[in-house]
N, CA and C atoms as an extended XYZ file, in Angstrom:
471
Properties=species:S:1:pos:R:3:atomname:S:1:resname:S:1:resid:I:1 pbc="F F F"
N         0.845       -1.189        0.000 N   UNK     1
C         0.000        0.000        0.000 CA  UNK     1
C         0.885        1.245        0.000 C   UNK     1
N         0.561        2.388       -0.793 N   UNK     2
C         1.785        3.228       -1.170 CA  UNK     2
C         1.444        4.486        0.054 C   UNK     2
N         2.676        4.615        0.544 N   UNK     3
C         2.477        5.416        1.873 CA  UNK     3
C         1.883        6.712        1.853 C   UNK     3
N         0.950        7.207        2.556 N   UNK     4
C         0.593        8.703        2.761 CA  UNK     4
C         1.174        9.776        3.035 C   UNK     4
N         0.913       10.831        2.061 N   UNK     5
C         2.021       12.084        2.560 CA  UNK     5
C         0.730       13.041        3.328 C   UNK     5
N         1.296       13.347        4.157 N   UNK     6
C         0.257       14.654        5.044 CA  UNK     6
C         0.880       15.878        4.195 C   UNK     6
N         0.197       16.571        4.116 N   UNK     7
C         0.673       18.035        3.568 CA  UNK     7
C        -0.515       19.064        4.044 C   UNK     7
N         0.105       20.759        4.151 N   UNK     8
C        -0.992       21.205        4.714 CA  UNK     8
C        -1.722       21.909        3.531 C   UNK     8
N        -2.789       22.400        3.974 N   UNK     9
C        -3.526       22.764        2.800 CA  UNK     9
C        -2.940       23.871        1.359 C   UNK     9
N        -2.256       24.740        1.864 N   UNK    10
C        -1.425       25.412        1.240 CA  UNK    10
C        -0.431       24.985        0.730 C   UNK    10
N         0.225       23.818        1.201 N   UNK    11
C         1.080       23.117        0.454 CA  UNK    11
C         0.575       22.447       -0.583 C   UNK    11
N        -0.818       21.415       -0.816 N   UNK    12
C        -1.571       21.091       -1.611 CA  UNK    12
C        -1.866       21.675       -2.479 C   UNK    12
N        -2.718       23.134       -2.402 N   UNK    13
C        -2.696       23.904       -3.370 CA  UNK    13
C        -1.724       24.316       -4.170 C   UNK    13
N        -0.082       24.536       -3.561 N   UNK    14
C         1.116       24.567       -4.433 CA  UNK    14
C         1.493       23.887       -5.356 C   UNK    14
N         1.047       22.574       -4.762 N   UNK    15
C         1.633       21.430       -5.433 CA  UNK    15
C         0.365       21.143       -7.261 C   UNK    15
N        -0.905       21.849       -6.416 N   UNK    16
C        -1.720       21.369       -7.510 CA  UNK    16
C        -1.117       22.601       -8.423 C   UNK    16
N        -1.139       23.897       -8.371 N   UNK    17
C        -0.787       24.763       -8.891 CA  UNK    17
C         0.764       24.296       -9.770 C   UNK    17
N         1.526       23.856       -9.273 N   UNK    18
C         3.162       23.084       -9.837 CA  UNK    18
C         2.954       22.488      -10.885 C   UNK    18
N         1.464       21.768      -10.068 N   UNK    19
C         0.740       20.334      -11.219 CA  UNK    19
C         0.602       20.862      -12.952 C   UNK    19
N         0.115       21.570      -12.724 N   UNK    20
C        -0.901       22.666      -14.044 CA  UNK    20
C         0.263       23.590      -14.452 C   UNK    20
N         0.765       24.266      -14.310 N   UNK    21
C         2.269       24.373      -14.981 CA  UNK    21
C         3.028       23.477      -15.484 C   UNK    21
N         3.476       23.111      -14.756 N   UNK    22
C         3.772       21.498      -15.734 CA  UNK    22
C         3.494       20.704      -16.860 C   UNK    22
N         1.643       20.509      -16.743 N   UNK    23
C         1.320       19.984      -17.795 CA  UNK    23
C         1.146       21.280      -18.676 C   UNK    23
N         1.378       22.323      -18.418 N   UNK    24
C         1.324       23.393      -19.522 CA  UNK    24
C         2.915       22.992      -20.641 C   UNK    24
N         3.498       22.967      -19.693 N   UNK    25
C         5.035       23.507      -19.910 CA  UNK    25
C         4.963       22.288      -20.806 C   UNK    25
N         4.266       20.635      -20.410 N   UNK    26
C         4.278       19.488      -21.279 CA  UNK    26
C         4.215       19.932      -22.674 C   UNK    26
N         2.905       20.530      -22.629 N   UNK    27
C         2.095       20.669      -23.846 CA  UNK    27
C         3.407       21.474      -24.543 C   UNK    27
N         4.012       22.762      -23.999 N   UNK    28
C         5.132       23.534      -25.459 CA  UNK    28
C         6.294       22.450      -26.020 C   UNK    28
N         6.229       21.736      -24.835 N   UNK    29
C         7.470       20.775      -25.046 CA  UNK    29
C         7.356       19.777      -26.109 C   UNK    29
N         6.045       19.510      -26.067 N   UNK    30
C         5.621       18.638      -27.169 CA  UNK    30
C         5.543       19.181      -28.732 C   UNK    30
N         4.668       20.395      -28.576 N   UNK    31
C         4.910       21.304      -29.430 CA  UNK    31
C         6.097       21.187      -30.243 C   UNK    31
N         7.165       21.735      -29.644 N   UNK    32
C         8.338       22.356      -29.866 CA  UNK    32
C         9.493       20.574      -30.398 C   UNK    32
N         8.749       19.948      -29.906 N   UNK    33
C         9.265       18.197      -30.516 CA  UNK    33
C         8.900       18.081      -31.995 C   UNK    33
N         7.631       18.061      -31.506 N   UNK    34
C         7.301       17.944      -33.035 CA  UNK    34
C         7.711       18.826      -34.079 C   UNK    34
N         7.957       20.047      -34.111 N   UNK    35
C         8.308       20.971      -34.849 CA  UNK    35
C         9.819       20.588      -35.463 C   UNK    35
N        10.859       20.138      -34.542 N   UNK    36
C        12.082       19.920      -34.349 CA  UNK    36
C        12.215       18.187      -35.422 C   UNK    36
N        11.252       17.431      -35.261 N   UNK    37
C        10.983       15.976      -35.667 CA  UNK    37
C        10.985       16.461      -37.125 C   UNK    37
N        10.191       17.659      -37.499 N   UNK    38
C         9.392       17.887      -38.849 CA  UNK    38
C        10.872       18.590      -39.698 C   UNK    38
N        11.701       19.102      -38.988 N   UNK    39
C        12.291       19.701      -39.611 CA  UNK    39
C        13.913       19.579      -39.586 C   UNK    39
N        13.638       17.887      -38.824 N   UNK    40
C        15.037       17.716      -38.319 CA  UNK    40
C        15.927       17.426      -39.544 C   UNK    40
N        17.372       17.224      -39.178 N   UNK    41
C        18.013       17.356      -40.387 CA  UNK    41
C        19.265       15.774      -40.247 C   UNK    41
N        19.281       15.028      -40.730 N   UNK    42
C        20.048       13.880      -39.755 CA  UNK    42
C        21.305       14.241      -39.436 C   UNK    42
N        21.914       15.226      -39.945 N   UNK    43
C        23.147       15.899      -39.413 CA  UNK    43
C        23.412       16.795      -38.256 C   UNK    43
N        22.249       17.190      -38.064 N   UNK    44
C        22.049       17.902      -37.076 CA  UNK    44
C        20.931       18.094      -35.807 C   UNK    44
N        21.111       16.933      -35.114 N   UNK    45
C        19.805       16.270      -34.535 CA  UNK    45
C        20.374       16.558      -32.859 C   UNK    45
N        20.922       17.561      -32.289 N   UNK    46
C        21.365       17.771      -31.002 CA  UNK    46
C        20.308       18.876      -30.386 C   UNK    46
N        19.624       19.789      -30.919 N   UNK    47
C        18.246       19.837      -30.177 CA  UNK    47
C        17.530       19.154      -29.945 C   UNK    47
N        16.954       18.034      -31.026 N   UNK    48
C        15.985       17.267      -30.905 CA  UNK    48
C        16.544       16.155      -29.731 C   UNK    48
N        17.555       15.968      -29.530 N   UNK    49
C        17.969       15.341      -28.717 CA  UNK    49
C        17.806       16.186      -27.117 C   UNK    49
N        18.284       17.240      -27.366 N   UNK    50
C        17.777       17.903      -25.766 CA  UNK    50
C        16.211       18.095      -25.379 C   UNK    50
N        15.359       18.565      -26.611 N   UNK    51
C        14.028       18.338      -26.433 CA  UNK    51
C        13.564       17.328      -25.876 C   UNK    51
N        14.139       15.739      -26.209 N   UNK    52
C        13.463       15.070      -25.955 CA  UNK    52
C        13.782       14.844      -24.428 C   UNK    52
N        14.672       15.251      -23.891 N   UNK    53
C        15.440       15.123      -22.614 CA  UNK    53
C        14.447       16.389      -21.683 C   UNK    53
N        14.398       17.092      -22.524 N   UNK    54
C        13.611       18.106      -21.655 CA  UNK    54
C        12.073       17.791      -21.036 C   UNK    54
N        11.724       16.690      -22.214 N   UNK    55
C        10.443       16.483      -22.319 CA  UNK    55
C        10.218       15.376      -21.588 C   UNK    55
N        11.164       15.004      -20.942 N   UNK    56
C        11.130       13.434      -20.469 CA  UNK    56
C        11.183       13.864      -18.870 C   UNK    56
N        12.062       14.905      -18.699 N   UNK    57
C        12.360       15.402      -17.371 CA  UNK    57
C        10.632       16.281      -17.099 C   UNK    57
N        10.050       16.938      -17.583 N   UNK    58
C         8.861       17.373      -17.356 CA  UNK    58
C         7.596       16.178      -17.079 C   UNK    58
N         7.987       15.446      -17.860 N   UNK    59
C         6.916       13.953      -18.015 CA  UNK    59
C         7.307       13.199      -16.205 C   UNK    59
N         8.630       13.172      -15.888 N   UNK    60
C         9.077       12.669      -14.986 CA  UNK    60
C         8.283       13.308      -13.565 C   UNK    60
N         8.618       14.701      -14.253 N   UNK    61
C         8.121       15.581      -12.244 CA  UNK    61
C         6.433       15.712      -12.144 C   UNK    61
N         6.058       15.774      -13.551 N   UNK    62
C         4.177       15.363      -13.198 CA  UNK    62
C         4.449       14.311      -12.762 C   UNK    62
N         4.986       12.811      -13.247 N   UNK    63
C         4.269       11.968      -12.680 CA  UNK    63
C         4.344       12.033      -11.112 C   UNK    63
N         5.438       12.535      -10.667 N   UNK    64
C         5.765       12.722       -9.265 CA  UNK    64
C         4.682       13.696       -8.268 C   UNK    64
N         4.402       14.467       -8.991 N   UNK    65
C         3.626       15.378       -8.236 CA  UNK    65
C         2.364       14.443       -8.238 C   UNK    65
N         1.604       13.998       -9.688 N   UNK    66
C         0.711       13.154       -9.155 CA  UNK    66
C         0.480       11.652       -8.480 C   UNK    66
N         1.519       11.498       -8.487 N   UNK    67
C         1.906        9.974       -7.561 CA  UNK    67
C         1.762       10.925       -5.613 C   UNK    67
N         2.574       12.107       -6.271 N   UNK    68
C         2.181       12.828       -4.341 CA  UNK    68
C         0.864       13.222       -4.061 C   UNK    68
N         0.229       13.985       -5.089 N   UNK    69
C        -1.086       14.223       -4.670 CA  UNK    69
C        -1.908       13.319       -4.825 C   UNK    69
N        -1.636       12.034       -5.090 N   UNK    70
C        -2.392       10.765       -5.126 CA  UNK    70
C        -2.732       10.506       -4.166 C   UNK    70
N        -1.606       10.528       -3.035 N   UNK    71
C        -1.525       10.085       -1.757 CA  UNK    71
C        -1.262       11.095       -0.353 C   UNK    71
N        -2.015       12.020       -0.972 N   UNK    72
C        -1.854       13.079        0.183 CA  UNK    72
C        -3.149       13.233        0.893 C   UNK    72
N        -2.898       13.345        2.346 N   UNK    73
C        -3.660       13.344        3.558 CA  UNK    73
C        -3.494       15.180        4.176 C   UNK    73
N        -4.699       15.593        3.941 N   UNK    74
C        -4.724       17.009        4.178 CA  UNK    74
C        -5.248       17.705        5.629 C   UNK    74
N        -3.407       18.017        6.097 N   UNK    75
C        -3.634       18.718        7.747 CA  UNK    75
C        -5.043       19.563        8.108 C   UNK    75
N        -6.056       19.170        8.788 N   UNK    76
C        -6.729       20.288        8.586 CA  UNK    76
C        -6.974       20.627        9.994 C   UNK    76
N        -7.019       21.741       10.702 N   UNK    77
C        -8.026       22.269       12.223 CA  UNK    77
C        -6.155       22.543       12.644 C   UNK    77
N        -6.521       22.536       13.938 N   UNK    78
C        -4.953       22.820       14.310 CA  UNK    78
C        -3.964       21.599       14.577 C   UNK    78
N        -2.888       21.701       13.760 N   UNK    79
C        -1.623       20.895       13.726 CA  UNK    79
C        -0.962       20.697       15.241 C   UNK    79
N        -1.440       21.749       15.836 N   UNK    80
C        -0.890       21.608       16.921 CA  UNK    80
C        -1.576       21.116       17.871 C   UNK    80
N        -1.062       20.164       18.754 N   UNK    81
C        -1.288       20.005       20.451 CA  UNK    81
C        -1.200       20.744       21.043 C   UNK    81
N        -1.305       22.093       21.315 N   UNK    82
C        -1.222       22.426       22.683 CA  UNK    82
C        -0.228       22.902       22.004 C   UNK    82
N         1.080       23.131       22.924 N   UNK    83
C         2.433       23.693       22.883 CA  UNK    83
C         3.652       23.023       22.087 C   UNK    83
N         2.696       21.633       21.984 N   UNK    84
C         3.866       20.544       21.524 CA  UNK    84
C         3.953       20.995       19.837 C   UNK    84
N         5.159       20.149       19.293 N   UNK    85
C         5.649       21.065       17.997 CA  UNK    85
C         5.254       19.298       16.943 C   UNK    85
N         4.145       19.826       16.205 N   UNK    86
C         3.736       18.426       15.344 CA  UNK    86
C         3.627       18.738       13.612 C   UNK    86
N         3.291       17.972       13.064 N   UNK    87
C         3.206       18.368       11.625 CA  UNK    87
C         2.633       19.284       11.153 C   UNK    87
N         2.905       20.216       10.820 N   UNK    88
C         1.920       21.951        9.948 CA  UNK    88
C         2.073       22.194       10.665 C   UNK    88
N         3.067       22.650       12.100 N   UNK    89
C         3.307       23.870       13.054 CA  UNK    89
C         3.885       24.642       12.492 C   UNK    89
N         3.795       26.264       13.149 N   UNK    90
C         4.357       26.976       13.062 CA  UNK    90
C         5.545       27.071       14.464 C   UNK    90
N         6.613       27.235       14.305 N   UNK    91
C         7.264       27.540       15.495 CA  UNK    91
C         8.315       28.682       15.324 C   UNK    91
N         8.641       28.807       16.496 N   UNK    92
C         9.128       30.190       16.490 CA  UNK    92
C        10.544       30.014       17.325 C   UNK    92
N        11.468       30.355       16.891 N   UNK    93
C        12.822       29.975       17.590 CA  UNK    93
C        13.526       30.891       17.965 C   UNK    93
N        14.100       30.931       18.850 N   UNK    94
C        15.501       31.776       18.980 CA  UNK    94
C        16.806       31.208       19.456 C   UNK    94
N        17.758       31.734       18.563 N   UNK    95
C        19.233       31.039       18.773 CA  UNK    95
C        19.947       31.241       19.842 C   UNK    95
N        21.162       31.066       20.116 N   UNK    96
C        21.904       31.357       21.262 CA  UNK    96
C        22.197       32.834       21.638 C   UNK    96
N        22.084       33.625       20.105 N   UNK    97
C        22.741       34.838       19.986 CA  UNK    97
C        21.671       35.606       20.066 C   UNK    97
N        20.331       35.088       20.285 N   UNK    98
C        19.407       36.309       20.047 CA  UNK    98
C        18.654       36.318       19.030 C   UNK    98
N        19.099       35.811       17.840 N   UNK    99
C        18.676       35.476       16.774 CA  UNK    99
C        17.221       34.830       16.520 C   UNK    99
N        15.856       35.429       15.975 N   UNK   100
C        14.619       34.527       15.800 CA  UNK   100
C        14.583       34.183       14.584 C   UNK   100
N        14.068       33.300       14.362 N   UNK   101
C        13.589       32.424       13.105 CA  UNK   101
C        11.912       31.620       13.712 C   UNK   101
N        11.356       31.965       12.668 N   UNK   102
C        10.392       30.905       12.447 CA  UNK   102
C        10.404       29.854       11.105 C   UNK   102
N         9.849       28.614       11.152 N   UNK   103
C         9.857       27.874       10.637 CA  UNK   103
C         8.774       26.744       10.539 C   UNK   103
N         7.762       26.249        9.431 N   UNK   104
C         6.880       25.582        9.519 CA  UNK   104
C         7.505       24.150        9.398 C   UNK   104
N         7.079       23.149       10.109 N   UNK   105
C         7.462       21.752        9.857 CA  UNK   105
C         6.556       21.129        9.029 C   UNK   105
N         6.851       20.586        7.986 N   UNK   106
C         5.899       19.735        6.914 CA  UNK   106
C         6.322       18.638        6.552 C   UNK   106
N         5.861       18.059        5.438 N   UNK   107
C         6.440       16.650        5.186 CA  UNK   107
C         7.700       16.926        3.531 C   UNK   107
N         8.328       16.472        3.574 N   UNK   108
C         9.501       16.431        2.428 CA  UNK   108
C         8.492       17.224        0.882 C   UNK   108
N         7.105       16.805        0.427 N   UNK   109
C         7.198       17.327       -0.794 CA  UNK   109
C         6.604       18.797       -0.825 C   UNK   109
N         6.333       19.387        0.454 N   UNK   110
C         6.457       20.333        0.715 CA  UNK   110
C         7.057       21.241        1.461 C   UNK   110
N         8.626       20.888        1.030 N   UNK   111
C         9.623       21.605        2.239 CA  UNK   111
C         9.703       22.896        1.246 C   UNK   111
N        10.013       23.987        1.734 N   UNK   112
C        10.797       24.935        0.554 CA  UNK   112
C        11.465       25.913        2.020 C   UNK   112
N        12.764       26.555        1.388 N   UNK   113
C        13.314       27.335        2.267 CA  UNK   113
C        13.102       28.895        1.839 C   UNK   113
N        12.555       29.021        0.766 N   UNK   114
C        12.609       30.482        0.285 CA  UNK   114
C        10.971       31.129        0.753 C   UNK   114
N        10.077       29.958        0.832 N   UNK   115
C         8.877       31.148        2.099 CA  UNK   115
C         8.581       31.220        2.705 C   UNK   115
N         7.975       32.068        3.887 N   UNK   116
C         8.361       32.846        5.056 CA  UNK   116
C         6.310       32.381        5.381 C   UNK   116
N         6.753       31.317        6.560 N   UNK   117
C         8.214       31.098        7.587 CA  UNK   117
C         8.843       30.369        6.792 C   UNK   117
N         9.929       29.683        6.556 N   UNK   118
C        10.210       28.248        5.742 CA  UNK   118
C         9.743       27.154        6.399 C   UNK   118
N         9.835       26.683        5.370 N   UNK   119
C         8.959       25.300        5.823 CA  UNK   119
C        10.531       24.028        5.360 C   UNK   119
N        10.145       23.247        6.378 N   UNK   120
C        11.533       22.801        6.900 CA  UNK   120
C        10.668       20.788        7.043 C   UNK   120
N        11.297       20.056        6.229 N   UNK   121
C        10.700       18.967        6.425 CA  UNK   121
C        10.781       18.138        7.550 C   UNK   121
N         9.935       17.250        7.614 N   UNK   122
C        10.075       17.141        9.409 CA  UNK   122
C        10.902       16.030        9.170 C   UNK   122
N        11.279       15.322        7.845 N   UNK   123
C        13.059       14.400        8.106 CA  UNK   123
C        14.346       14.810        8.295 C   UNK   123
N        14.144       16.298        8.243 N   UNK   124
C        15.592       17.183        8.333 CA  UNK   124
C        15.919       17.272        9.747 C   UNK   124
N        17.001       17.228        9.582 N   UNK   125
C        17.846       17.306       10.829 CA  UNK   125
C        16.995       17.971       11.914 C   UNK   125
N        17.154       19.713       11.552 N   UNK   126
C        16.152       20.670       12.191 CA  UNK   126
C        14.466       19.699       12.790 C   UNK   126
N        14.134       19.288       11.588 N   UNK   127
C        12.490       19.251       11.733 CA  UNK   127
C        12.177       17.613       12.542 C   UNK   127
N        13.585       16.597       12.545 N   UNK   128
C        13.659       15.576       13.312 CA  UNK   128
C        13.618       16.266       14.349 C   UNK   128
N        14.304       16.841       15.093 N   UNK   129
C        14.949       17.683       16.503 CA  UNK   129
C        13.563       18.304       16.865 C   UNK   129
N        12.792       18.872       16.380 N   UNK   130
C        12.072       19.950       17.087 CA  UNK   130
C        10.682       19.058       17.010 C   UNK   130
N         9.684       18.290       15.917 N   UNK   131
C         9.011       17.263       16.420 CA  UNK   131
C         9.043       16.361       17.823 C   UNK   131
N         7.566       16.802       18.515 N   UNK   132
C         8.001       16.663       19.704 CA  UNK   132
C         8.148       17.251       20.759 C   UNK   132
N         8.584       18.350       20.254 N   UNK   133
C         9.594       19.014       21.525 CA  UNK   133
C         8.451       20.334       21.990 C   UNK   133
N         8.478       20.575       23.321 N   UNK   134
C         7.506       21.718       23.580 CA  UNK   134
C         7.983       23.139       23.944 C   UNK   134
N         6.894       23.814       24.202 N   UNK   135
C         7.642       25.238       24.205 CA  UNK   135
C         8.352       25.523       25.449 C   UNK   135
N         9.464       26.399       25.113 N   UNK   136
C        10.190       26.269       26.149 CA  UNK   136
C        11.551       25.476       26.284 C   UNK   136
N        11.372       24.344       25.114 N   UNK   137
C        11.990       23.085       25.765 CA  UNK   137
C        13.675       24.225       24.202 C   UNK   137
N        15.072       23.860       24.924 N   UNK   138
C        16.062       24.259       24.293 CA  UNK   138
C        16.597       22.569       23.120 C   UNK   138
N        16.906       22.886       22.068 N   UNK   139
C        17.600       22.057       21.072 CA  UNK   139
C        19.113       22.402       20.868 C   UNK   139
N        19.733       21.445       20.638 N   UNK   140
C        21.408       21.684       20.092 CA  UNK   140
C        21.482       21.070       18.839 C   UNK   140
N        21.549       22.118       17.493 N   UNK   141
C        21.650       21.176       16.628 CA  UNK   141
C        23.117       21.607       15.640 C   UNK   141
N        23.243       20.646       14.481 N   UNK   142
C        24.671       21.028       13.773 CA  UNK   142
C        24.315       21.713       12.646 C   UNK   142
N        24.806       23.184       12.620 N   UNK   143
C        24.436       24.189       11.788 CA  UNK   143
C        26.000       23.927       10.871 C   UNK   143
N        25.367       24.786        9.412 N   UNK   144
C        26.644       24.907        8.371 CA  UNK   144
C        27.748       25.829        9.297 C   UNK   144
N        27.118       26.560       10.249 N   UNK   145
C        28.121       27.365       11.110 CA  UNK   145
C        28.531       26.968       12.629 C   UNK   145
N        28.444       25.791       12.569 N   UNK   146
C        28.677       25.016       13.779 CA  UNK   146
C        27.498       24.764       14.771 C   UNK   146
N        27.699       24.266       15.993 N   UNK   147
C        26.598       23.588       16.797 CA  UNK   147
C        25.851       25.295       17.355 C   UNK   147
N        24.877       25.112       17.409 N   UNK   148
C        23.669       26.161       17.884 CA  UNK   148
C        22.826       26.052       18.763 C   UNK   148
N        22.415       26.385       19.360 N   UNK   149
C        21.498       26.221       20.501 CA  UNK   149
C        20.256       27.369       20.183 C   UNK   149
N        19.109       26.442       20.303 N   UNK   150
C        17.433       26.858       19.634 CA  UNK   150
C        16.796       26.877       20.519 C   UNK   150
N        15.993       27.696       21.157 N   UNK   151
C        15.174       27.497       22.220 CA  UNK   151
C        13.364       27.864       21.838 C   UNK   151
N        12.504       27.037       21.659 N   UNK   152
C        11.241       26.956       21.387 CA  UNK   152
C        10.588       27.987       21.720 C   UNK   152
N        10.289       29.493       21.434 N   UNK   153
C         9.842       29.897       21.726 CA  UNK   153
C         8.382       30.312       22.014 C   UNK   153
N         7.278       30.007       20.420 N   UNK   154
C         6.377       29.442       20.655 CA  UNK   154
C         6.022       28.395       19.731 C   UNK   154
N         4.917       27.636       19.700 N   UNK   155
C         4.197       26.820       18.565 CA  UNK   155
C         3.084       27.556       18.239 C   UNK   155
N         2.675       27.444       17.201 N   UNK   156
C         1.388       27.796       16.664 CA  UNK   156
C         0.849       26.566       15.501 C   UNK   156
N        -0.524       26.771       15.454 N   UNK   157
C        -1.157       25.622       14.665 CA  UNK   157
C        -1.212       26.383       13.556 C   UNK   157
């Protein structure tokens, strides 16, 4: 039985949104094959060769997205327990130095680090460590800039 991904609702919608780009982007790719097929030249067949590479790599990440949204289980009401830090939290950190960060914990096909809060998968180092853990409670983890110390400041659902 092929395992369930939880994702939160906004992540779902990303992913469907990813979905539909994709099969857009299919459709020029195909386009742009055939055009290349019609007019190829046998001497000179090194686009048609990247096309088809291009077209194979697009064919590849739909099927992925819909093999994920096949099997996605959608966070809904609050993620959170109480204080404790669980899947679709929001949490709120501060470092040793003073430093805050927030960060949402999700599942891997909706990790991304570029939006705010980031969303941080809960197999990552970070998102292993803080699953679990309640407010209040301090983490030591191994940063690209050496070991750090995180202290939970709050959770939110």
């Amino acid at each position: 039985m092929p395992r369930e991904v939880q994702l939160t609702r906004d992540g779902y919608e990303r992913l469907l949104r990813e979905l539909e780009q994709e099969r857009e982007r299919l459709s020029e790719a195909t386009r742009i094959l055939q055009e290349l097929m019609e007019s190829s030249d046998d001497y000179d067949d090194s686009g048609l060769e990247d096309a088809k590479r291009e077209k194979a790599r697009i064919e590849a990440r739909i099927s992925t997205l819909e093999d994920t949204l096949s099997r996605a289980a959608i966070l809904e009401g609050s993620a959170s327990k109480g204080d404790l830090v669980t899947l679709g939290a929001v949490v709120n950190l501060e470092d040793d130095h003073g430093g805050k960060l927030q960060v949402r914990v999700v599942s891997p096909a909706e990790a991304s680090v570029l939006e705010v809060p980031m969303k941080i998968s809960d197999e990552s180092p970070m998102g292993k460590a803080l699953l679990g853990r309640k407010r209040g409670e301090k983490l030591l983890l191994d940063t690209p800039k050496g070991k750090r110390e995180f202290k939970i400041v709050s959770v939110e659902a």
